[in-house]
C-alpha positions as CSV (number, residue, x, y, z in Angstrom):
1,X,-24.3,18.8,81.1
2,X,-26.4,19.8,78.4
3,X,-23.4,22.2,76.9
4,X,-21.4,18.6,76.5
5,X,-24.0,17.0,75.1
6,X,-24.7,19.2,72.8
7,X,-20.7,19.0,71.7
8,X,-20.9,15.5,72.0
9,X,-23.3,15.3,69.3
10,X,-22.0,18.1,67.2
11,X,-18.2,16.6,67.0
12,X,-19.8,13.2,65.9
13,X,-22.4,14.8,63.4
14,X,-19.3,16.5,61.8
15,X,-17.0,13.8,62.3
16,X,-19.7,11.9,60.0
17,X,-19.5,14.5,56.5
18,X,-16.2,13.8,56.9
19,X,-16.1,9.9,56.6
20,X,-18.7,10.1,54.2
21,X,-16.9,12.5,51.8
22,X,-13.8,10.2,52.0
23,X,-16.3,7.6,50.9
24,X,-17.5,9.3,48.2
25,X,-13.9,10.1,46.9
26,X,-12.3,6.7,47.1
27,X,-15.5,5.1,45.2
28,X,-15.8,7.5,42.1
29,X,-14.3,6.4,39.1
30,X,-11.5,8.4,37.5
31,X,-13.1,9.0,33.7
32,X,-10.5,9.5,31.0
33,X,-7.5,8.8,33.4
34,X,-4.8,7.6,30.3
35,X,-3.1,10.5,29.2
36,X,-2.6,8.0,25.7
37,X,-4.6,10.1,22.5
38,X,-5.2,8.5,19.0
39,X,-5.7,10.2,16.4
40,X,-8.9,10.1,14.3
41,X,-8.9,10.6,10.6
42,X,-9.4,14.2,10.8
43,X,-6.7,15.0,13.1
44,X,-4.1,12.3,11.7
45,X,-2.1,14.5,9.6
46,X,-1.1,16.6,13.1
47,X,2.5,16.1,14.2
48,X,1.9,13.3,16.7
49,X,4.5,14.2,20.5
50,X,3.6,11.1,21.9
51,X,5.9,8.1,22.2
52,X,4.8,5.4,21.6
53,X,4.6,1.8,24.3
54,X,6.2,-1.2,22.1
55,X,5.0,-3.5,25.0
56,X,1.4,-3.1,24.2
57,X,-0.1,-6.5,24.4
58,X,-2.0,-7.2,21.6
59,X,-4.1,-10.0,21.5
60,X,-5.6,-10.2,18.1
61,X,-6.7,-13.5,16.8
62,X,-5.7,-15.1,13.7
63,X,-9.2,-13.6,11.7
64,X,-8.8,-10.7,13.4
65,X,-5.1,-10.2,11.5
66,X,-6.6,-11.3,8.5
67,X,-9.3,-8.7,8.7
68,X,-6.7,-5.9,9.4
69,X,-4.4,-7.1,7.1
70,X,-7.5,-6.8,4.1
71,X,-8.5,-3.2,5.4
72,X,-10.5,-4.1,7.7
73,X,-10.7,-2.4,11.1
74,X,-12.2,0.7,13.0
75,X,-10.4,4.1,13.1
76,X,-9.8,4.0,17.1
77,X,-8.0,0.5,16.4
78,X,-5.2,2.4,14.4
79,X,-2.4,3.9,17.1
80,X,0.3,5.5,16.7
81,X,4.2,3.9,15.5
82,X,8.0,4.6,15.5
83,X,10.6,4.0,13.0
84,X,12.1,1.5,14.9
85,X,9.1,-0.6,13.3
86,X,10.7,-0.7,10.3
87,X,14.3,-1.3,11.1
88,X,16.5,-3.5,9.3
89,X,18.4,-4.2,6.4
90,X,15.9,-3.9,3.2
91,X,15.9,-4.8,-0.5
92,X,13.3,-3.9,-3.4
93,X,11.8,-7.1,-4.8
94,X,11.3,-5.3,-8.4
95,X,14.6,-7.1,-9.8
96,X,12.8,-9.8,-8.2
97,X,9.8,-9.4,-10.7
98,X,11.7,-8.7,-13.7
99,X,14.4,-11.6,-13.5
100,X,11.2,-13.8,-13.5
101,X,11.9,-15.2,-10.0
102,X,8.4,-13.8,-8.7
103,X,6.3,-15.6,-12.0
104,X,5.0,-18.1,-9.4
105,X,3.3,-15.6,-7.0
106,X,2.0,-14.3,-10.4
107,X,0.6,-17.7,-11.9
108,X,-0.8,-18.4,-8.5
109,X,-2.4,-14.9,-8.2
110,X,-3.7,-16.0,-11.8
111,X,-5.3,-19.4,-10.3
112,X,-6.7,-17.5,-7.3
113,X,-8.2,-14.6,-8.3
114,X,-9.2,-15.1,-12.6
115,X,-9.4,-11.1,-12.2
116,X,-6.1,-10.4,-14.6
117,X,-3.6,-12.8,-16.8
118,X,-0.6,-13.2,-16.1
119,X,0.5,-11.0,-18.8
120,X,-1.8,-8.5,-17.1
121,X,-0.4,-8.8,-14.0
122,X,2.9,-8.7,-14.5
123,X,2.4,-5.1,-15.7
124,X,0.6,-4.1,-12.9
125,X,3.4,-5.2,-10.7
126,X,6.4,-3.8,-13.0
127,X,4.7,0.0,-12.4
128,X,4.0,-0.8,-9.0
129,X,7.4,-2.2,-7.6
130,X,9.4,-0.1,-10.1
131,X,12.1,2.0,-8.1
132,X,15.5,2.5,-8.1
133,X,16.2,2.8,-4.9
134,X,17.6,-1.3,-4.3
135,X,18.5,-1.1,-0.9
136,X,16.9,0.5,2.2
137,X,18.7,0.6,5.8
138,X,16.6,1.8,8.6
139,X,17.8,2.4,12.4
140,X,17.7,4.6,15.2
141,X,16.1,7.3,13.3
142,X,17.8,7.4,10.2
143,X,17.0,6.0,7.0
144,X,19.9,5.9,4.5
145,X,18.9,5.0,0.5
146,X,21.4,3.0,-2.2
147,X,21.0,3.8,-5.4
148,X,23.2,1.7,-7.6
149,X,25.3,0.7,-4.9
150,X,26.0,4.5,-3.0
151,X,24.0,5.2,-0.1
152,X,22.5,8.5,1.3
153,X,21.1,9.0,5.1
154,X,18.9,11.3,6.6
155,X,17.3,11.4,10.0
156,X,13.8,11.4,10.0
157,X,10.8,12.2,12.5
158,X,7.3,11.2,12.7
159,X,4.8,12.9,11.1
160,X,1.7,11.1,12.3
161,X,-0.5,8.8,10.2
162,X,-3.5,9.1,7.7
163,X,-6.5,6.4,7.1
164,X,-6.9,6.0,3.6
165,X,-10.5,4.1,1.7
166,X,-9.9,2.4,-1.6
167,X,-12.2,2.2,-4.3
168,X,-12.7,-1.3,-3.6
169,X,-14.4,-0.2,-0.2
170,X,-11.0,-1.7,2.0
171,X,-8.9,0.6,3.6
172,X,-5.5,1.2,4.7
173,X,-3.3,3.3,6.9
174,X,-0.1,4.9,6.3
175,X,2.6,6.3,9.0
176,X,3.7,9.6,8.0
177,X,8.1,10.9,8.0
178,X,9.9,13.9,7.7
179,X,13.0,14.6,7.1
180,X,15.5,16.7,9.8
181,X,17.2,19.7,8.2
182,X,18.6,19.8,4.4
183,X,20.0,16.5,3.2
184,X,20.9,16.3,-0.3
185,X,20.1,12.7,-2.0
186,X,17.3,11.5,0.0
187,X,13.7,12.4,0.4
188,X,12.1,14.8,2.0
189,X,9.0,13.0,3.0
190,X,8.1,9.3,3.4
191,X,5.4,7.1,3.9
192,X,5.1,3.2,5.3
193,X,2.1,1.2,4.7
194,X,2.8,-3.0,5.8
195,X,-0.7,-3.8,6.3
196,X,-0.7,-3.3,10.2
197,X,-2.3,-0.5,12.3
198,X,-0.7,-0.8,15.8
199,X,3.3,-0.9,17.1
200,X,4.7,-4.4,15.2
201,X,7.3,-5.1,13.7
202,X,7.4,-5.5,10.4
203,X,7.8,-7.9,8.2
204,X,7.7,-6.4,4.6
205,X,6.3,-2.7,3.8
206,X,5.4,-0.8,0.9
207,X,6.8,2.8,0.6
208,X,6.2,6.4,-1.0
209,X,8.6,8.8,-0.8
210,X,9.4,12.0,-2.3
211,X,9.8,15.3,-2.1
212,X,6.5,16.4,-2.6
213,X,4.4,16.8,0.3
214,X,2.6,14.3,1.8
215,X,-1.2,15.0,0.6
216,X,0.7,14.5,-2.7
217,X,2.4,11.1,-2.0
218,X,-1.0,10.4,-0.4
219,X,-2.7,10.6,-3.8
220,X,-0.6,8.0,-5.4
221,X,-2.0,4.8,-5.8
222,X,-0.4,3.0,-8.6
223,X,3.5,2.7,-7.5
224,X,4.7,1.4,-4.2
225,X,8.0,0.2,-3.9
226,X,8.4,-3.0,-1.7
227,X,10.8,-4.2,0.6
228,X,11.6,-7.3,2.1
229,X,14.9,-7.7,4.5
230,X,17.9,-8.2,2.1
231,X,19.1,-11.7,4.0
232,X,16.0,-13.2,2.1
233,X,16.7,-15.4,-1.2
234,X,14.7,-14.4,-4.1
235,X,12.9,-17.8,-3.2
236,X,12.4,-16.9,-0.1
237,X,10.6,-14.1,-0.8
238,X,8.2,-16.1,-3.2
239,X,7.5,-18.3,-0.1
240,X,6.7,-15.1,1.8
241,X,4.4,-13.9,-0.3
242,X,2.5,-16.4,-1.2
243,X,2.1,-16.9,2.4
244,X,-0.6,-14.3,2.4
């Protein structure tokens, strides 16, 4: 009698750790469970292998875009982005600036900001638009460039991104290309900036490209190309930009 009540007790004592542990297991919460990395600004020049989710959700408020699209944001705000961001059809606005069809964006720019005159500014933007590249076409991977009226393709892969901090105290971010293989005619690197930080799509961009590397596109501050989709009027565009 005493033998089975000793088992008695033993097999519930026992059958106790074992509930308890089960407890214990479902109620701890899984830290660091997202296998989803972002890179920091000292890591963001590493070659980035993870795809990225177009169907993130984000909710951003109007300020909140304004903020981003001035510089403003934290470093684990910026994620990563494919090509596909940037597809499209594109054309260079500097014939734009030079035919005079831009002048309003510039006399309003003039009313706004009292920083420049217009004289002044339309300087500033004939060395930063210049390019002759007119014509950009961007899909699947593959980026093909028309200059005067020939185009070149290459494929291209992603390189990662870098954070960049102006002298004015705002800062930017830039997604990072490569070239695959030896393609004669188009660049070997390539850099987007459009004033977003997470997977959009986007609307207009500014671009460097070259062949030098890209801590040396990186450093240059004074000519960006821009690009707006090629089905836009030249008034269009004005409406665009002074939009923002």
């Amino acid at each position: 009698m005493k033998k089975k009540l000793i088992q008695s007790i033993l097999v519930f004592f026992l059958l106790g750790i074992v509930l308890t542990g089960c407890q214990e297991k479902v109620d701890t919460p899984v830290e660091n469970a997202s296998s989803d990395t972002v890179p920091t600004s000292s890591d963001s020049n590493s070659e980035s292998t993870e795809g990225t989710n177009h169907s993130h959700n984000h909710n951003h408020g109007d300020e909140k875009q304004k903020e981003i699209y001035s510089g403003i944001f934290e470093d684990d705000e910026v994620e990563d982005r494919e090509l596909s961001d940037w597809e499209g059809d594109w054309q260079s606005v500097y014939p734009y600036l030079l035919d005079g069809t831009l002048d309003e964006v510039l006399q309003k720019k003039v009313e706004t900001n009292k920083d420049k005159t217009f004289e002044e500014y339309k300087e500033y933007y004939k060395v930063g638009y210049e390019t002759d590249i007119e014509r950009i076409v961007i899909k699947d991977d593959t980026m093909t460039f028309y200059k005067n009226g020939e185009g070149k393709t290459g494929e291209y892969k992603y390189h990662g991104y870098e954070i960049l901090t102006y002298e004015s105290g705002n800062r930017g971010v830039r997604y990072l290309f490569d070239l695959v293989g030896e393609v004669d005619g188009v660049p070997k690197h390539v850099q987007f900036s459009d004033h977003s930080i997470y997977p959009t799509k986007a609307e207009h961009y500014h671009i460097y490209f070259g062949d030098e590397d890209h801590d040396t596109l990186l450093n240059e501050l004074n000519n960006w190309p821009t690009y707006y989709f090629s089905n836009l009027s030249g008034e269009d565009i004005v409406k665009e930009m002074n939009a923002h």
